[in-house]
VEXLO-527071 format. One record per residue: x, y, z of N, C-alpha, C in turn. Coordinates in steps of 0.2 Angstrom, whole numbers, padded with zeros to 4 digits, always signed. Layout:
XYZXYZXYZ ...
This chain:
+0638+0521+0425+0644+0516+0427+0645+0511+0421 +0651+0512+0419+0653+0505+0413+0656+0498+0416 +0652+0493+0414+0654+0487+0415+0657+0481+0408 +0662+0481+0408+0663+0478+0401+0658+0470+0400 +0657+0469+0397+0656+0462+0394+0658+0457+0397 +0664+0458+0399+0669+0450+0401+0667+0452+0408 +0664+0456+0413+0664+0457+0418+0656+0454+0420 +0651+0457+0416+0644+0453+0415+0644+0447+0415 +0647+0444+0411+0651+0436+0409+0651+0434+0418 +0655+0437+0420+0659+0432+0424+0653+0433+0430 +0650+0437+0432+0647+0439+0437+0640+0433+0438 +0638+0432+0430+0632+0428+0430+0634+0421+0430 +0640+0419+0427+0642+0414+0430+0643+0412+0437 +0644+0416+0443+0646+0417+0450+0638+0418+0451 +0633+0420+0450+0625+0420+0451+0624+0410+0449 +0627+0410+0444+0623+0401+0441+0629+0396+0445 +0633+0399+0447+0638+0393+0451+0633+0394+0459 +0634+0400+0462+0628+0401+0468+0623+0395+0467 +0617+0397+0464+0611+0394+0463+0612+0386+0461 +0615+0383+0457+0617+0376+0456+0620+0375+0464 +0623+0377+0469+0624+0374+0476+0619+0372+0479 +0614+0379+0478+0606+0377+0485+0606+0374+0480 +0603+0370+0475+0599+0364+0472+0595+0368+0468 +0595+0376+0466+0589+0380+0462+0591+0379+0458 +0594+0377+0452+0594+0378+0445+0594+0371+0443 +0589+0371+0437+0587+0367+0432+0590+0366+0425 +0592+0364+0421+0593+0364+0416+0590+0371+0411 +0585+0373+0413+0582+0378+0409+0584+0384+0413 +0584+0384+0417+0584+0391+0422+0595+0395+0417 +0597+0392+0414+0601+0397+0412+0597+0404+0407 +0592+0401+0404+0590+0405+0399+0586+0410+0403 +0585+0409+0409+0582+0416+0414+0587+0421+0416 +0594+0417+0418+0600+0421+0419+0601+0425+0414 +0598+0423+0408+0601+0426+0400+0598+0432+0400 +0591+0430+0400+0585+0436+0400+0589+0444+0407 +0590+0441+0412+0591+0445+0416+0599+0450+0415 +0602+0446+0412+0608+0448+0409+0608+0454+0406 +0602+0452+0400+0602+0456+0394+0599+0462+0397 +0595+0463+0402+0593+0468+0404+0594+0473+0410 +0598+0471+0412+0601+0471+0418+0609+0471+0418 +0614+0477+0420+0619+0478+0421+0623+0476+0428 +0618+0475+0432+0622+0473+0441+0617+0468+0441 +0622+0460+0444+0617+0455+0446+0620+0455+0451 +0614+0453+0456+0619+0452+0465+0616+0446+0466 +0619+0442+0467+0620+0435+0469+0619+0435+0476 +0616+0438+0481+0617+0438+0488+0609+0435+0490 +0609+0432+0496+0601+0427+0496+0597+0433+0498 +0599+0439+0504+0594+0444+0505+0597+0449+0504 +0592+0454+0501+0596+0460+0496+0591+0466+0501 +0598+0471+0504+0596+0472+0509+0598+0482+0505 +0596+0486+0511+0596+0493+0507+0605+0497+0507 +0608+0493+0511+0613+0497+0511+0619+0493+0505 +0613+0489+0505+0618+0481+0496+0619+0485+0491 +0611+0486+0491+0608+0491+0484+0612+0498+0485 +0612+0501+0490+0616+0507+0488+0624+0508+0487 +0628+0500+0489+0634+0498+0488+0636+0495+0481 +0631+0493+0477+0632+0489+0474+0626+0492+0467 +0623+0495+0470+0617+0496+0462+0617+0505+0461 +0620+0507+0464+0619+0515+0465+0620+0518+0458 +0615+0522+0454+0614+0525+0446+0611+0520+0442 +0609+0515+0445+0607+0509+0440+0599+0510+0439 +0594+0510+0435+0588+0508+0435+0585+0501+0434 +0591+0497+0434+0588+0489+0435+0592+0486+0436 +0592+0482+0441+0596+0477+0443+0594+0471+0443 +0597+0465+0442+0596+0458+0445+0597+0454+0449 +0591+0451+0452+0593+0448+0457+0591+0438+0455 +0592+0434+0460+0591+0426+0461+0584+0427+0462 +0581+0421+0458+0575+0418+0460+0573+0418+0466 +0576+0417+0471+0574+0415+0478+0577+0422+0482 +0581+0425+0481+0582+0434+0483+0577+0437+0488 +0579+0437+0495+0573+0440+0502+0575+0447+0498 +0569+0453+0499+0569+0459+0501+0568+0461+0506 +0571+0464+0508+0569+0468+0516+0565+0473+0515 +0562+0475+0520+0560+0483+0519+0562+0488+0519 +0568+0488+0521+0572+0494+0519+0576+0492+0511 +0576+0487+0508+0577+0487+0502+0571+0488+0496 +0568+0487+0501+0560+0491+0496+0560+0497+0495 +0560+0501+0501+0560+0506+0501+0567+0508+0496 +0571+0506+0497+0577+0508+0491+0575+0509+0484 +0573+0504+0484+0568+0503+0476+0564+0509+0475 +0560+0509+0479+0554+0514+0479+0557+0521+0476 +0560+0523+0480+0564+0530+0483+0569+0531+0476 +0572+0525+0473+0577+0529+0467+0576+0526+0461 +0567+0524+0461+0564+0520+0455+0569+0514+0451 +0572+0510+0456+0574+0503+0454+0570+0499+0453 +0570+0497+0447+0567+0488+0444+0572+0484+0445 +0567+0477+0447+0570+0471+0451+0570+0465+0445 +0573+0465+0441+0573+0458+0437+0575+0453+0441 +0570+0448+0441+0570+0440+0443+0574+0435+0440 +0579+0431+0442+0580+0425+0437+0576+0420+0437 +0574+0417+0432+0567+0414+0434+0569+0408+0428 +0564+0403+0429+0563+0396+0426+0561+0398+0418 +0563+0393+0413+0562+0393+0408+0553+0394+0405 +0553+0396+0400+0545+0395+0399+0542+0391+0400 +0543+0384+0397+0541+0379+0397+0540+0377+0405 +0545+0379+0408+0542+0376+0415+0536+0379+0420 +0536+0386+0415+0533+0391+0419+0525+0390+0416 +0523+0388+0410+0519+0386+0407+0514+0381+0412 +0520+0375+0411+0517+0369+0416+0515+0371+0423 +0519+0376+0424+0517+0375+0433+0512+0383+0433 +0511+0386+0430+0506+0392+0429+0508+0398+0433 +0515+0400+0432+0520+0404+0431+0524+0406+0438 +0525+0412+0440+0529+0412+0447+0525+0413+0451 +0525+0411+0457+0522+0411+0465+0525+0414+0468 +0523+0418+0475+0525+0422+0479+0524+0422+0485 +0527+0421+0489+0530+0418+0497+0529+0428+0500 +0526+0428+0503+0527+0434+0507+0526+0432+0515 +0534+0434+0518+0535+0431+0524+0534+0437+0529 +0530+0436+0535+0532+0440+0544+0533+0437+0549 +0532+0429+0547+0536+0425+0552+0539+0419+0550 +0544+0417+0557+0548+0411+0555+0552+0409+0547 +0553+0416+0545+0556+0419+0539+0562+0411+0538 +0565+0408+0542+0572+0403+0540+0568+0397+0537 +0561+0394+0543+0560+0388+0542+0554+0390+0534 +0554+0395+0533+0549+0396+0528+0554+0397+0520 +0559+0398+0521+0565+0400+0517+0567+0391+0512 +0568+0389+0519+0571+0380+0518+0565+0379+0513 +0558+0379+0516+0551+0375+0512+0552+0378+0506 +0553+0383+0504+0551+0386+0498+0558+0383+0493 +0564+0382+0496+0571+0378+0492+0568+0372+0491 +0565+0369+0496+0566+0360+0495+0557+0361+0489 +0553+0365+0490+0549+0361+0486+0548+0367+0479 +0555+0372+0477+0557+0372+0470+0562+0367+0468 +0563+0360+0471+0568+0358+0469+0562+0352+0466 +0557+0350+0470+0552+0346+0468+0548+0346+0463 +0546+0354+0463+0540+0355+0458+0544+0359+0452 +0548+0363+0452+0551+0366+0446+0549+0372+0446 +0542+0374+0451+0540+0380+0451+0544+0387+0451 +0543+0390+0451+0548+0395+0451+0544+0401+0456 +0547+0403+0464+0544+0405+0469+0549+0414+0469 +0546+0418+0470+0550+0421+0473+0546+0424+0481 +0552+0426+0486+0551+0428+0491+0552+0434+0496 +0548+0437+0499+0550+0445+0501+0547+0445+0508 +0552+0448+0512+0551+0448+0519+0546+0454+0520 +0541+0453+0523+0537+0461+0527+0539+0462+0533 +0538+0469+0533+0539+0474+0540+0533+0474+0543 +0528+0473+0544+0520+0474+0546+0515+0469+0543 +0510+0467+0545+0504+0464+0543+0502+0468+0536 +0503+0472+0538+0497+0479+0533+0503+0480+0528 +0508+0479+0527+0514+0476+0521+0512+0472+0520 +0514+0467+0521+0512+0461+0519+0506+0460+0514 +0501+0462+0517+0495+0462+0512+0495+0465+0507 +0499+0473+0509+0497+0476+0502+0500+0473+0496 +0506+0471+0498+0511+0468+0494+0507+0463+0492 +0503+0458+0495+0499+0453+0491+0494+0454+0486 +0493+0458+0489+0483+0461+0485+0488+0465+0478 +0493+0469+0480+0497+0473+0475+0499+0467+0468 +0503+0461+0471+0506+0456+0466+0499+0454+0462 +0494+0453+0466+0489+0449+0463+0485+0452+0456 +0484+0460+0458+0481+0464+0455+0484+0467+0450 +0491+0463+0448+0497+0466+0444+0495+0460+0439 +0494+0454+0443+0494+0448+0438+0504+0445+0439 +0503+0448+0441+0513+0445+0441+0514+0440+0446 +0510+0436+0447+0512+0430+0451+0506+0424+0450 +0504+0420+0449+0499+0414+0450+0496+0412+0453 +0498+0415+0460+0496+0415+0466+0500+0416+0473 +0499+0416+0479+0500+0422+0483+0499+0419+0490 +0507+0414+0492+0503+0412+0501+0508+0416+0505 +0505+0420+0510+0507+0424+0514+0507+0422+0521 +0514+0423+0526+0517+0418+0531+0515+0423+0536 +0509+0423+0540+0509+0429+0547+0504+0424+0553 +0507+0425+0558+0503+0422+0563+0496+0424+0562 +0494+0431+0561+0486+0432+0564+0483+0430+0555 +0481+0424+0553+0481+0421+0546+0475+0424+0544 +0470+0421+0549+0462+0425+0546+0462+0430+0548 +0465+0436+0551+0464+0443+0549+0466+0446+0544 +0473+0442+0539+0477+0444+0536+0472+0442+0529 +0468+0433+0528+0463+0435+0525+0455+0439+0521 +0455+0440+0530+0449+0443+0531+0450+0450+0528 +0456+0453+0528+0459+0460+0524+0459+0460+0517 +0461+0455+0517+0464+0455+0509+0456+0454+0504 +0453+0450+0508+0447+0449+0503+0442+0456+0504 +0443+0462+0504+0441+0468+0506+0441+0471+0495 +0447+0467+0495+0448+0468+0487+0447+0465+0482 +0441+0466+0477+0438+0461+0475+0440+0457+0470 +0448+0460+0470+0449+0452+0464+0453+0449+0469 +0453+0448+0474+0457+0444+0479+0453+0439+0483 +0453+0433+0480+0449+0428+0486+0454+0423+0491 +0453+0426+0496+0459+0423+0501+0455+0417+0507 +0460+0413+0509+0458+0410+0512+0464+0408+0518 +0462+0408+0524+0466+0405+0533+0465+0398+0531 +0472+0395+0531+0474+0388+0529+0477+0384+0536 +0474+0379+0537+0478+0376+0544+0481+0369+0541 +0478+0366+0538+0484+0360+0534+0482+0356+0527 +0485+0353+0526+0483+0352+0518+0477+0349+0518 +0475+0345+0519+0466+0342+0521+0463+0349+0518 +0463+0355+0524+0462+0360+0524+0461+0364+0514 +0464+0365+0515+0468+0368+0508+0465+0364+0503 +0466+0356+0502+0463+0354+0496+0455+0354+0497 +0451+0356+0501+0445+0358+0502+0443+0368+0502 +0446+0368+0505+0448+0376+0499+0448+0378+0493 +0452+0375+0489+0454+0374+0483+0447+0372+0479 +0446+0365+0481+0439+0363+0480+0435+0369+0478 +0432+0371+0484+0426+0376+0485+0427+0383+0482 +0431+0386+0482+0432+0394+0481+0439+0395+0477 +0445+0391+0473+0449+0389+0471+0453+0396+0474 +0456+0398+0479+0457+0405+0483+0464+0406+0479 +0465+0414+0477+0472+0415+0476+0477+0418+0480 +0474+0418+0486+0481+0422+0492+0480+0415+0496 +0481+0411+0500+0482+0407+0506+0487+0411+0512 +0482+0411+0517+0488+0413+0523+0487+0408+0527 +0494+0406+0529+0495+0403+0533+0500+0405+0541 +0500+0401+0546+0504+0402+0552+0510+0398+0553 +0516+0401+0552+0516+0394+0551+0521+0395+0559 +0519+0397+0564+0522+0397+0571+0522+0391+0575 +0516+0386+0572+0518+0379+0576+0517+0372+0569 +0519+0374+0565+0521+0371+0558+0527+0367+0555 +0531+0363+0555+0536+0359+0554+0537+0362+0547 +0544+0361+0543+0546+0362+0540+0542+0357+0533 +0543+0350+0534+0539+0347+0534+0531+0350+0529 +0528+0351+0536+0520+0352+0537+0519+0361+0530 +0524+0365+0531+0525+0368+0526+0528+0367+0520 +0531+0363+0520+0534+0361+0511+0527+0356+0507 +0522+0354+0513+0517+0350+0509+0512+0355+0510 +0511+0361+0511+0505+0365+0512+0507+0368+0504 +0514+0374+0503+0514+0373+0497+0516+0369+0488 +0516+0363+0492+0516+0359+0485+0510+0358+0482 +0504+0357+0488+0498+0360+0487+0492+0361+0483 +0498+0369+0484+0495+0375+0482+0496+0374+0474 +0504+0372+0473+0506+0373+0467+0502+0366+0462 +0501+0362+0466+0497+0354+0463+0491+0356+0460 +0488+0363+0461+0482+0365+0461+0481+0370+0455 +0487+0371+0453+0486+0374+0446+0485+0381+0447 +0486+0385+0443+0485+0393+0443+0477+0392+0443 +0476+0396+0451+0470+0399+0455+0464+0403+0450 +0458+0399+0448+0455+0404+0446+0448+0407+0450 +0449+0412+0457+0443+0411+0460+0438+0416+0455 +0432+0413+0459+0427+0416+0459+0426+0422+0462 +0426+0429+0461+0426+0433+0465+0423+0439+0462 
């Protein structure tokens, strides 16, 4: 598929005017849109990139681009999987990424809106640069965490499931994975303390918006995770 120049142009502009509305972009974050530009022929600007998107809108392409904050579904995973599509991120400038010790990774199974909101309002606080993906099962979820972890492609790794200590009681079955069941920030900064954990699961089913935007500010206040394990 041929996309002219002035077409690219105009699209990532419609991606930087989107993301300057939620309150995501920072002065540096154009030069993530750049990166993503350069490498990437289709940017979809849509907040959840779902499978029937990707086959409307990315079909022949071996990468596309998506927004920092961009839900996948699982049937857009599966899409991925199934016609080997890479996902480029638009992400925070180095320097930001530097400071906060690089992207973090939200993997949601419940209460996916209120946990959407927390993750907008506290990249608008910290500068962090978050991305987040919806699972289909517990046993997704995890893998996808212990997977990002053991890739190195995230800094750290809190994951949204009601059953918290079975999902870390699974995760740490992998030895580079130190997870920890979080119930509120007290909590967490004595976690961090003791075991400096790189998954956190939390519940967040009777959690206030609130009580989630300060669980992961947190995490992020606490520096990229170096457990002991």
């Amino acid at each position: 598929m041929q996309i002219s120049e002035e077409l690219v142009n105009q699209v990532v502009a419609d991606v930087l005017s989107t993301l300057s509305r939620q309150g995501q972009v920072t002065q540096a974050t154009g030069s993530g849109m750049t990166q993503v530009r350069n490498s990437s022929s289709v940017i979809l600007s849509e907040k959840v990139i779902t499978a029937d998107l990707l086959a409307e809108k990315a079909k022949g392409q071996t990468v596309i681009g998506v927004t920092a904050g961009a839900i996948l579904t699982p049937s857009a995973k599966d899409y991925l999987r199934e016609h080997k599509v890479e996902i480029q991120r638009a992400t925070a400038a180095a320097s930001t990424k530097a400071k906060q010790g690089g992207t973090w990774r939200a993997i949601v199974l419940s209460r996916a809106g209120v946990v959407e909101q927390a993750l907008t309002n506290i990249e608008q606080q910290t500068g962090a640069s978050w991305s987040q993906e919806l699972a289909g099962s517990l046993d997704e979820a995890i893998q996808g965490a212990v997977s990002s972890l053991c890739r190195a492609d995230a800094a750290g790794v809190v994951l949204f499931v009601s059953a918290a200590e079975k999902a870390a009681c699974l995760a740490n079955r992998n030895q580079k994975i130190c997870a920890a069941a979080i119930q509120d920030v007290n909590h967490l900064r004595t976690v961090v303390s003791q075991m400096s954990p790189n998954l956190v699961c939390i519940n967040p089913e009777q959690k206030s918006f609130i009580e989630l935007r300060n669980l992961m500010k947190a995490f992020v206040s606490a520096g990229t995770p170096h457990p002991e394990v």
